[in-house]
C-alpha positions as CSV (number, residue, x, y, z in Angstrom):
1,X,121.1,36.1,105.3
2,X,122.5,37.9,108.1
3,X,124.8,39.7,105.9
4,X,121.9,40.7,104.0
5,X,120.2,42.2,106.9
6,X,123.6,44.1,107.9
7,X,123.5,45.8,104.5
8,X,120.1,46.3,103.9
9,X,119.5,47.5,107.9
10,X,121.3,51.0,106.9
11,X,119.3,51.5,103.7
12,X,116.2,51.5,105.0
13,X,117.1,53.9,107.7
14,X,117.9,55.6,105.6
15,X,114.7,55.9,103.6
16,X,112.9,56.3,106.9
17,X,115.0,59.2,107.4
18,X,114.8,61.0,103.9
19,X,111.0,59.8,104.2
20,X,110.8,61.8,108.1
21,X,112.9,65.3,106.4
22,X,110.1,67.7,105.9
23,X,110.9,70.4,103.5
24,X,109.3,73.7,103.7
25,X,106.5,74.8,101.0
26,X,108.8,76.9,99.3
27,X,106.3,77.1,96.4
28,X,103.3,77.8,98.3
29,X,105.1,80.5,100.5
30,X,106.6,82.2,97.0
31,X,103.3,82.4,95.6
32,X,101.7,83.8,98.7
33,X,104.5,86.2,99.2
34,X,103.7,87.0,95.6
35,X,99.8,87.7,96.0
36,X,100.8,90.1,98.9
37,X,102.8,92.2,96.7
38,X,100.6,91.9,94.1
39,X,97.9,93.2,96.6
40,X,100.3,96.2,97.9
41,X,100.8,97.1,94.3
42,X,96.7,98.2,93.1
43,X,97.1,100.0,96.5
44,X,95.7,98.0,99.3
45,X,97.6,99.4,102.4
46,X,96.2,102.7,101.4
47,X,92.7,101.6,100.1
48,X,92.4,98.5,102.6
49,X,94.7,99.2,105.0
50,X,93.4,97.6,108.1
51,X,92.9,94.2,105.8
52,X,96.8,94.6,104.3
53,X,98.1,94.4,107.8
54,X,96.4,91.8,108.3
55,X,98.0,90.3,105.7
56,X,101.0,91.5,106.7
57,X,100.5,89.5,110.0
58,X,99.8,86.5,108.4
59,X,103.3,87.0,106.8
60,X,105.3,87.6,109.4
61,X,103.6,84.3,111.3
62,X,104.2,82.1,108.3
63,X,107.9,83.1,108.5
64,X,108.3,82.4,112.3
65,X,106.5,79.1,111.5
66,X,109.2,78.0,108.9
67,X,111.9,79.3,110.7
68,X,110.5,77.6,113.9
69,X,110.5,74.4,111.9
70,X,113.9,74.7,110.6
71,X,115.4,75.0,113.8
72,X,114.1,71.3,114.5
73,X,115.8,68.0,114.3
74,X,115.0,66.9,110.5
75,X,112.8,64.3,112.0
76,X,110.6,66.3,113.9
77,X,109.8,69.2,111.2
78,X,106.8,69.7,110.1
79,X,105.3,72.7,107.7
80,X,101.9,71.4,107.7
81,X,100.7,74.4,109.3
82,X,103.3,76.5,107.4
83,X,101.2,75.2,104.5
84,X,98.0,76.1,106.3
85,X,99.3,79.6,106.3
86,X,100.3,80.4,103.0
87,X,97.3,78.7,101.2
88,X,95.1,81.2,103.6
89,X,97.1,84.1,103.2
90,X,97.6,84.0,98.9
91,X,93.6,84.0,99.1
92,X,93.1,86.4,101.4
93,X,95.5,88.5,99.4
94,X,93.6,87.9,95.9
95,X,90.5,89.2,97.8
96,X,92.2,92.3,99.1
97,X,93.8,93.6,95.4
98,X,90.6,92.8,94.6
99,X,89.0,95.2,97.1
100,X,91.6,97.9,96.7
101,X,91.5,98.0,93.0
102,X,87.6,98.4,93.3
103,X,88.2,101.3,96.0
104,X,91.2,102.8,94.4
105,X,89.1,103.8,91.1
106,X,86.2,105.2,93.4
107,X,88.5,107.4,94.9
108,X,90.1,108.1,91.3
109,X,86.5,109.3,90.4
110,X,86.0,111.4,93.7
111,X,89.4,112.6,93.2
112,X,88.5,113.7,89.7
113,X,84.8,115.4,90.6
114,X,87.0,116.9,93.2
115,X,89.3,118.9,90.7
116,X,86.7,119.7,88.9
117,X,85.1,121.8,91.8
118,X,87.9,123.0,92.8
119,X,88.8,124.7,89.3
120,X,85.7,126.2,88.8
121,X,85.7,127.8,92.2
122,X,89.1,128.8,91.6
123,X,87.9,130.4,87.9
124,X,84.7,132.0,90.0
125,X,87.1,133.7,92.1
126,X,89.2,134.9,88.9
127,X,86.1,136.3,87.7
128,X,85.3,137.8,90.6
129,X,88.9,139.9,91.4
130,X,88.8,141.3,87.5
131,X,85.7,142.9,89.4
132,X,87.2,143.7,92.4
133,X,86.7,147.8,93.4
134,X,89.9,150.0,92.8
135,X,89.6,152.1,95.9
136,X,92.5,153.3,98.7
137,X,93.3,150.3,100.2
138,X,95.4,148.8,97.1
139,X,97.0,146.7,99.5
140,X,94.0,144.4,100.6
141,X,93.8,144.3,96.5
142,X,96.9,143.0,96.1
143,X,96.5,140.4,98.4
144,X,94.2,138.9,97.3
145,X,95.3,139.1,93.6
146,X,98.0,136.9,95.1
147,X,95.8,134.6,96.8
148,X,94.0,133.9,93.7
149,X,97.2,133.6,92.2
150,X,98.2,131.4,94.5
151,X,95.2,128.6,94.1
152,X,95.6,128.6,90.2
153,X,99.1,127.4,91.1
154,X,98.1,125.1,93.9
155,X,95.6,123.5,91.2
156,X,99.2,122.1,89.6
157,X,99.5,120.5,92.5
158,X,96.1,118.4,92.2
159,X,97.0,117.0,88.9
160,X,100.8,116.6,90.0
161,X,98.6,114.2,92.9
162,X,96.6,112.7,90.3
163,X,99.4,111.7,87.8
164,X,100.9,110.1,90.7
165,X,97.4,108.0,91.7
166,X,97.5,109.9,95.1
167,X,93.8,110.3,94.6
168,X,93.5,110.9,98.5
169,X,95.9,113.5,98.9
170,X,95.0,114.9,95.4
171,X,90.6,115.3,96.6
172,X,92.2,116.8,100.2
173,X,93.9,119.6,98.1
174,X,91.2,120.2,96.0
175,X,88.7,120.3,98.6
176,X,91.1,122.9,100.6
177,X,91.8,125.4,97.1
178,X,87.7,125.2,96.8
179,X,87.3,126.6,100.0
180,X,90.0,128.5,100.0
181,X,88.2,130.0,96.7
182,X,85.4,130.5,98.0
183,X,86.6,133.0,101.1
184,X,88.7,134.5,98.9
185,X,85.3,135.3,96.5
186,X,83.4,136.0,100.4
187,X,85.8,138.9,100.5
188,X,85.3,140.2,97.3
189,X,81.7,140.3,97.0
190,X,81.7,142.4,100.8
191,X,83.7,144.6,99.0
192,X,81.5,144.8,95.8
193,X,78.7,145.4,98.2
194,X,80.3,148.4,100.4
195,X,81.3,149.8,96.8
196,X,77.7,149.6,95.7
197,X,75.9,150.8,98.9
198,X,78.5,154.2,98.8
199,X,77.8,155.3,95.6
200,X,76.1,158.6,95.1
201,X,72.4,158.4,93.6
202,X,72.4,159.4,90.0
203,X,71.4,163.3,89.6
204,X,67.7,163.3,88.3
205,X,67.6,165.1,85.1
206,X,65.7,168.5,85.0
């Protein structure tokens, strides 16, 4: 009996042991980890960026909470708030791809409208310079032959943005060559106008 209880004392302190070893939630933490980049991926530190830092917070806390853990005694781990954390934070990161997907196509669409003005303004103002007076000052011509030159260019540059799903940066460009286009077109039609008030009344037949 006694022998009994010398060899069985050191198995079930064992068990008690393996039993008090708490092992991080590796697969909740992979698939939260997962959900964030699957979140940053449709977009959501540009289209929800206050809510994907938040995410990134929750990240960064559920890594100092394992590593906190795993810097204990095996007996006194526990990842039950580690657990906590990741189960919130893979939700919280469905919703946000969620949220930025929806946002990210809105701004596709303003993006889009946003070209569209801007290259019609841009053809207005095309339209315009083939009108544009022949008088002394060539130079003033010239210029802004190449300014109109220079926003048929720039419209590259929107659908370069585009291509690239930089819908904000490609609706700022666009917004900036359709005003741009339309002070180019302000100057034109002054010029039109100074043409057309100096010309000499027709001679009345007799």
């Amino acid at each position: 009996m006694k022998l009994t209880r010398q060899i069985l004392g050191p198995v079930a302190l064992a068990v008690v042991l393996a039993a008090g070893c708490a092992k991080p939630p590796t697969e909740q933490i992979d698939a939260a980890e997962k959900a964030v980049a699957e979140a940053r991926q449709s977009g959501a530190a540009t289209y929800t960026a206050d809510e994907y830092a938040k995410l990134e917070g929750t990240l960064a806390a559920l890594k100092k909470e394992v590593g906190e853990q795993d810097a204990k005694f095996a007996l006194f781990r526990d990842y039950g708030k580690a657990e906590q954390l990741a189960a919130s934070m893979k939700a919280d990161a469905e919703r946000v791809k969620t949220e930025a997907a929806k946002k990210k196509e809105e701004a596709k669409a303003a993006a889009l409208q946003a070209q569209q003005v801007a290259q019609e303004a841009v053809k207005s103002t095309v339209d315009l310079v083939a009108q544009a007076p022949v008088g002394k000052d060539r130079a003033a011509l010239e210029a802004i032959k190449n300014d109109t030159e220079a926003l048929k260019a720039s419209l590259n540059q929107v659908q370069i943005a585009i291509d690239k799903e930089d819908y904000p940066a490609a609706q700022t460009q666009a917004k900036a060559i359709h005003e741009k286009s339309q002070a180019v077109s302000a100057e034109i039609q002054q010029a039109l106008a100074k043409v057309g008030k100096g010309k000499p009344a027709p001679a009345k037949k007799k």
